[in-house]
C-alpha positions as CSV (number, residue, x, y, z in Angstrom):
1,X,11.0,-11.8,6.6
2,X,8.7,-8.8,5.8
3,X,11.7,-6.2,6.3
4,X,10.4,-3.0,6.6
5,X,11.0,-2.2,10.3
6,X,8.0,-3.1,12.5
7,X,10.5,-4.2,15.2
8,X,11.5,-0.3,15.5
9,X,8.2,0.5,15.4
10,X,7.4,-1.6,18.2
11,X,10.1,-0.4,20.2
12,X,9.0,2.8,19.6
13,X,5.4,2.1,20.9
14,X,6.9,0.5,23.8
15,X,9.5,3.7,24.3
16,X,6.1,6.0,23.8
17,X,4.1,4.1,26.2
18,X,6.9,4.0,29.0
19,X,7.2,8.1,28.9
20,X,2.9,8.7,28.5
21,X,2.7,6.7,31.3
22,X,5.4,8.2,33.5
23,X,4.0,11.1,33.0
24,X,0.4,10.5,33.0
25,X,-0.3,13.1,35.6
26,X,0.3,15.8,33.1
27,X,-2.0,14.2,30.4
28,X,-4.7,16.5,29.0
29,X,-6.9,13.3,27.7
30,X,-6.3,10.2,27.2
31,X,-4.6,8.2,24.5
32,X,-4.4,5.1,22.8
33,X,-1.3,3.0,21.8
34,X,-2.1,0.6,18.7
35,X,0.2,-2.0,18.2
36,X,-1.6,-3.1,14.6
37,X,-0.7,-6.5,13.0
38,X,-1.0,-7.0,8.9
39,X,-0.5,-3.5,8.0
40,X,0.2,-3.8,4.2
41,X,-2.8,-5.0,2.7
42,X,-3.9,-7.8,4.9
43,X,-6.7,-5.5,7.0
44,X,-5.4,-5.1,10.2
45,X,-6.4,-1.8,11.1
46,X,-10.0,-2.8,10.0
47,X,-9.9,-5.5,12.1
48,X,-9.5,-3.7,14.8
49,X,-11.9,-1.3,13.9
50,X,-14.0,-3.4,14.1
51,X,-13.0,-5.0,17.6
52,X,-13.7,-1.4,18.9
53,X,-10.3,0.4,18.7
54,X,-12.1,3.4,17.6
55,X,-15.1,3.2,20.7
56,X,-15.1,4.1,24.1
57,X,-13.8,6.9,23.9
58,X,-13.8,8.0,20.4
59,X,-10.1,9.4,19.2
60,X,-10.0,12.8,18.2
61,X,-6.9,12.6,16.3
62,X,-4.4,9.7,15.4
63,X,-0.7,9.8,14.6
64,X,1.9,7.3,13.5
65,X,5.3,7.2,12.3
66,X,7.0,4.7,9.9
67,X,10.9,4.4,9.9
68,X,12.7,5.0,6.6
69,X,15.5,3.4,5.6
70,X,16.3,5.6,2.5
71,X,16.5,9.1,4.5
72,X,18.6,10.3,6.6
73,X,18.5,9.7,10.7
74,X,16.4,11.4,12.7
75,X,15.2,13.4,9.8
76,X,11.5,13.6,9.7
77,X,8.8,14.3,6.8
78,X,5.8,15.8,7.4
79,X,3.3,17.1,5.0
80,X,-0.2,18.0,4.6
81,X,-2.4,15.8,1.9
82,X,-1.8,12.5,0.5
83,X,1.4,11.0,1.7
84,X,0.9,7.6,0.4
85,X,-1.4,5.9,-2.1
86,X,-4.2,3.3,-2.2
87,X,-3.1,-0.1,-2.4
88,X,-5.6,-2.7,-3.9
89,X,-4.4,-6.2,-4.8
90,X,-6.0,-7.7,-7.7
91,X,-7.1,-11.5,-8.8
92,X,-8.1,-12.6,-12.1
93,X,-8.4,-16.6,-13.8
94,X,-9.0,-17.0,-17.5
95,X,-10.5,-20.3,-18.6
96,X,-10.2,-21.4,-22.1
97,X,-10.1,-24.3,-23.6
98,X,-6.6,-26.8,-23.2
99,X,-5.4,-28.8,-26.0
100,X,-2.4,-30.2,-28.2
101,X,0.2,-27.6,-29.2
102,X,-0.1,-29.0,-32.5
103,X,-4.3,-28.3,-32.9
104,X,-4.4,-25.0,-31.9
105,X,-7.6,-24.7,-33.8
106,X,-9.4,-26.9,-31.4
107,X,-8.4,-24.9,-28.2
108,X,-8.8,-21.4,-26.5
109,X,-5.4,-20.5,-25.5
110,X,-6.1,-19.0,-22.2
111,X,-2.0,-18.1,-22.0
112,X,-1.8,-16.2,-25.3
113,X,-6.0,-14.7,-24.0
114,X,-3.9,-13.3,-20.5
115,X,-1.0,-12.0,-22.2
116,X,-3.0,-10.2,-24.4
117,X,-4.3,-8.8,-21.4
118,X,-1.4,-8.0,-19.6
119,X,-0.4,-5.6,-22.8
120,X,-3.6,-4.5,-22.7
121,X,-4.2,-3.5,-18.9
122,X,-1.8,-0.9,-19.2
123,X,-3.2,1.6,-21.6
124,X,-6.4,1.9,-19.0
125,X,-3.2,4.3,-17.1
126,X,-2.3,6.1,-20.5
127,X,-5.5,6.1,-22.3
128,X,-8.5,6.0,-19.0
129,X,-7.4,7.8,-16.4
130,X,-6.7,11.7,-16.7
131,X,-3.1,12.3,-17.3
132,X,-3.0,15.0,-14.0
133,X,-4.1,12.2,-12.0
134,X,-1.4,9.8,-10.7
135,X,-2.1,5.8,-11.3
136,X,-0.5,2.1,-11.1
137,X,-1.2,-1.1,-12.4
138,X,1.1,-4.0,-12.4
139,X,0.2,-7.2,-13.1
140,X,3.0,-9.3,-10.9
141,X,2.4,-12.7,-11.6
142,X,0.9,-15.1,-14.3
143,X,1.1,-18.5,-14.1
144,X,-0.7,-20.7,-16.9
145,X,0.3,-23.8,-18.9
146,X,2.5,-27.2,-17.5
147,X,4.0,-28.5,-20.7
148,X,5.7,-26.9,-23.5
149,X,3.5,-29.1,-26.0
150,X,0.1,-28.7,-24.4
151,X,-2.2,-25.2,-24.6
152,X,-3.9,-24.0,-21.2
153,X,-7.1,-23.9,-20.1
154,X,-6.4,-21.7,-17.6
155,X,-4.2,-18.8,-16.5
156,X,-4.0,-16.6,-13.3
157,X,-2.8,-13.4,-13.2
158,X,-2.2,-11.3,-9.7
159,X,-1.4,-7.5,-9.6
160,X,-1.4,-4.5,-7.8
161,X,-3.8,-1.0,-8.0
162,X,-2.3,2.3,-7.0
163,X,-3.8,5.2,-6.8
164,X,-4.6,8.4,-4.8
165,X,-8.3,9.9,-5.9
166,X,-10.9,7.9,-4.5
167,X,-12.7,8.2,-8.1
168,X,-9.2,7.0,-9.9
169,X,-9.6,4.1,-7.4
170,X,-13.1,3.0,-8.9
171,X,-12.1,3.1,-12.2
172,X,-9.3,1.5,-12.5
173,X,-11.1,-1.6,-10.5
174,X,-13.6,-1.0,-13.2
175,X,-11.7,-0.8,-16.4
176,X,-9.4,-4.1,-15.0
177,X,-12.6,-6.0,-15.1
178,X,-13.9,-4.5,-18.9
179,X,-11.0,-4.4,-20.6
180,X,-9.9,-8.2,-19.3
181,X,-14.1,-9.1,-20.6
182,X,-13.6,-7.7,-24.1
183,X,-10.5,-9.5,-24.9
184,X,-11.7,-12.7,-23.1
185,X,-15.2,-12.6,-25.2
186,X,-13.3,-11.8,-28.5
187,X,-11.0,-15.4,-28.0
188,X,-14.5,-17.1,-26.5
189,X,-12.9,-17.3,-23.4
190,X,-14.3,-16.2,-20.0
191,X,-13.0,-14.5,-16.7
192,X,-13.2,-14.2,-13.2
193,X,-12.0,-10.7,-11.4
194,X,-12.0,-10.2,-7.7
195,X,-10.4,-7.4,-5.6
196,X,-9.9,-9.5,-2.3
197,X,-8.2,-6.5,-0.2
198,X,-6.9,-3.3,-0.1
199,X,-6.7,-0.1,1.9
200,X,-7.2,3.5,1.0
201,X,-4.9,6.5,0.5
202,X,-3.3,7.6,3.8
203,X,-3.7,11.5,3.6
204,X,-2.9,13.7,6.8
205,X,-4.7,16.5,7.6
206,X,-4.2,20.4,7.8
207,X,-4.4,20.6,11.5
208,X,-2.3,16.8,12.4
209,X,0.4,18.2,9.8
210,X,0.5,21.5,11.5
211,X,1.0,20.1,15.1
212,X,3.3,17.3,14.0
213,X,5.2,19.7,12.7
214,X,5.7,21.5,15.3
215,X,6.0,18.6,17.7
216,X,9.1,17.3,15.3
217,X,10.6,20.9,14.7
218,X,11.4,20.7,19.4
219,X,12.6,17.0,18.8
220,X,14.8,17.1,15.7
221,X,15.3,20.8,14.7
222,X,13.6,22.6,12.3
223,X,16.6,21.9,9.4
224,X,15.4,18.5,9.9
225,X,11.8,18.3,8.5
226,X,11.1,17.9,5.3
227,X,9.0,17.3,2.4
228,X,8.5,14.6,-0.8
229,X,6.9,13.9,-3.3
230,X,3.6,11.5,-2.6
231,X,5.1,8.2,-2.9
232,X,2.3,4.6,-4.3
233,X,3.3,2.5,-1.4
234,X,0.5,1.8,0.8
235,X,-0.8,2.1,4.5
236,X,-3.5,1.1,6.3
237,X,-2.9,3.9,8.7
238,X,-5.3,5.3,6.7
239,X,-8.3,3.7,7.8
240,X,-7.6,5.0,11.5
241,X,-6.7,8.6,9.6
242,X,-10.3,8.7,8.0
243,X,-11.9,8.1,11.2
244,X,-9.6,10.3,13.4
245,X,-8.0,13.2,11.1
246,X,-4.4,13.8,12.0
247,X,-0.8,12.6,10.6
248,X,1.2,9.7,9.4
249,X,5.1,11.4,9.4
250,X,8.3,9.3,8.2
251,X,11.1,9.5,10.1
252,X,14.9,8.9,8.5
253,X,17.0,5.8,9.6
254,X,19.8,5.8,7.4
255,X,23.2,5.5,8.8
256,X,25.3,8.8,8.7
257,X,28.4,6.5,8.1
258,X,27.4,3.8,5.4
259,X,24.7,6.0,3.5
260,X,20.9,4.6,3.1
261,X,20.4,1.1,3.6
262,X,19.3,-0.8,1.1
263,X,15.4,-0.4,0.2
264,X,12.7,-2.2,2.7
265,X,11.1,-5.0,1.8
266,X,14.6,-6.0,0.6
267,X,16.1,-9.2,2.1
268,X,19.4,-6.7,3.0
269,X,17.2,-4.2,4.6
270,X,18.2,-2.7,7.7
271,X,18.1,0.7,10.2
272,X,19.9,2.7,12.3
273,X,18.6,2.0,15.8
274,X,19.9,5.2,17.0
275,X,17.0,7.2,15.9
């Protein structure tokens, strides 16, 4: 399961739909309801940009919510700026040369060439990118070899790219692909590097902070909102956002009982359904 609470969010949508259109008299405009697919990486919102979500007519402003299982319920955070980060998910294969274990001299390891960059990927975050900037890169798989007596010839390697500047963004992609090119050409091996999908930062703006704000201090209370600290988990809410400046707020489902639930994406994830 994906666990992170799209079936609350769906209910929402549907709850949010029920009301707009009950009360559609009173409307000053029109609005759209986006049920979006493949949120996390996958490219759904720019699929639907480019099916014409954004046309005819053209939003002025978009807002979302996303349920969190690690705040309290009904407690709501809205803030101005980046709320979450870039999300890039990164490919690489090294070839080398297989062989026997026992004549190493006749290969090109291609498991000790991607180890050596795994190490080495992570000084581009201490040593590249400005220490007042915020970065990730995790390399979350490798996979290489068959048998414990027989070298590689090839190794893959899949990771993740966090980040929140636009400029951070491009030169972490770049310095993955150089840094992984030096170490490949000292052990005469070669790589591939491809960055197959991703989606940007999700940043709210001034104004769609200000009136969600406001909108959540009548629903919840004032003592309710709150603020946190940019967190690297991406949203492709944020190709809708830089097309239609507003917000993206998080909204608290833990259980006043049992505490937080435990974290989504986590097979024991769960919510309160009383928000």
């Amino acid at each position: 399961m994906h666990a992170c609470g799209h079936d609350g969010h769906t209910a929402i949508g549907m709850g949010v739909a029920q009301l707009l259109a009950r009360h559609r008299a009173a409307l000053k405009g029109r609005v759209k309801l986006v049920f979006q697919p493949a949120e996390e990486g996958m490219g759904g919102a720019m699929a639907m940009i480019k099916d014409g979500v954004m046309e005819g007519p053209t939003p002025s402003a978009a807002f979302a919510l996303h349920l969190w299982s690690r705040l309290p319920l009904n407690q709501v955070v809205v803030q101005s700026g980046p709320l979450w980060a870039a999300a890039d998910k990164f490919e690489m294969v090294v070839h080398g040369k297989g062989g026997h274990g026992a004549t190493p001299h006749d290969t090109i390891d291609a498991t000790l060439v991607a180890s050596q960059i795994v190490v080495a990927l992570q000084s581009i975050v201490a040593r590249n990118v400005n220490p007042s900037e915020t970065a990730v890169v995790t390399v979350g798989s490798l996979h290489s070899g068959s048998a414990g007596n027989i070298i590689s010839e090839r190794a893959e390697l899949t990771g993740t790219i966090r980040s929140f500047n636009p400029d951070v963004r491009d030169l972490l992609h770049r310095r993955i692909d150089e840094v992984a090119a030096g170490i490949c050409q000292a052990f005469g091996a070669r790589h591939e590097f491809q960055v197959p999908g991703g989606c940007p930062a999700t940043v709210n703006s001034p104004a769609g902070a200000e009136l969600m704000q406001r909108v959540a201090e009548a629903v919840v209370g004032p003592e309710q909102i709150a603020q946190i600290a940019p967190m690297m988990v991406g949203e492709d809410m944020s190709e809708f956002l830089n097309r239609a400046p507003g917000c993206f707020v998080l909204v608290g489902a833990a259980s006043p009982e049992t505490g937080p639930f435990s974290p989504h994406h986590s097979p024991t994830f769960d919510f309160d359904e009383r928000m």
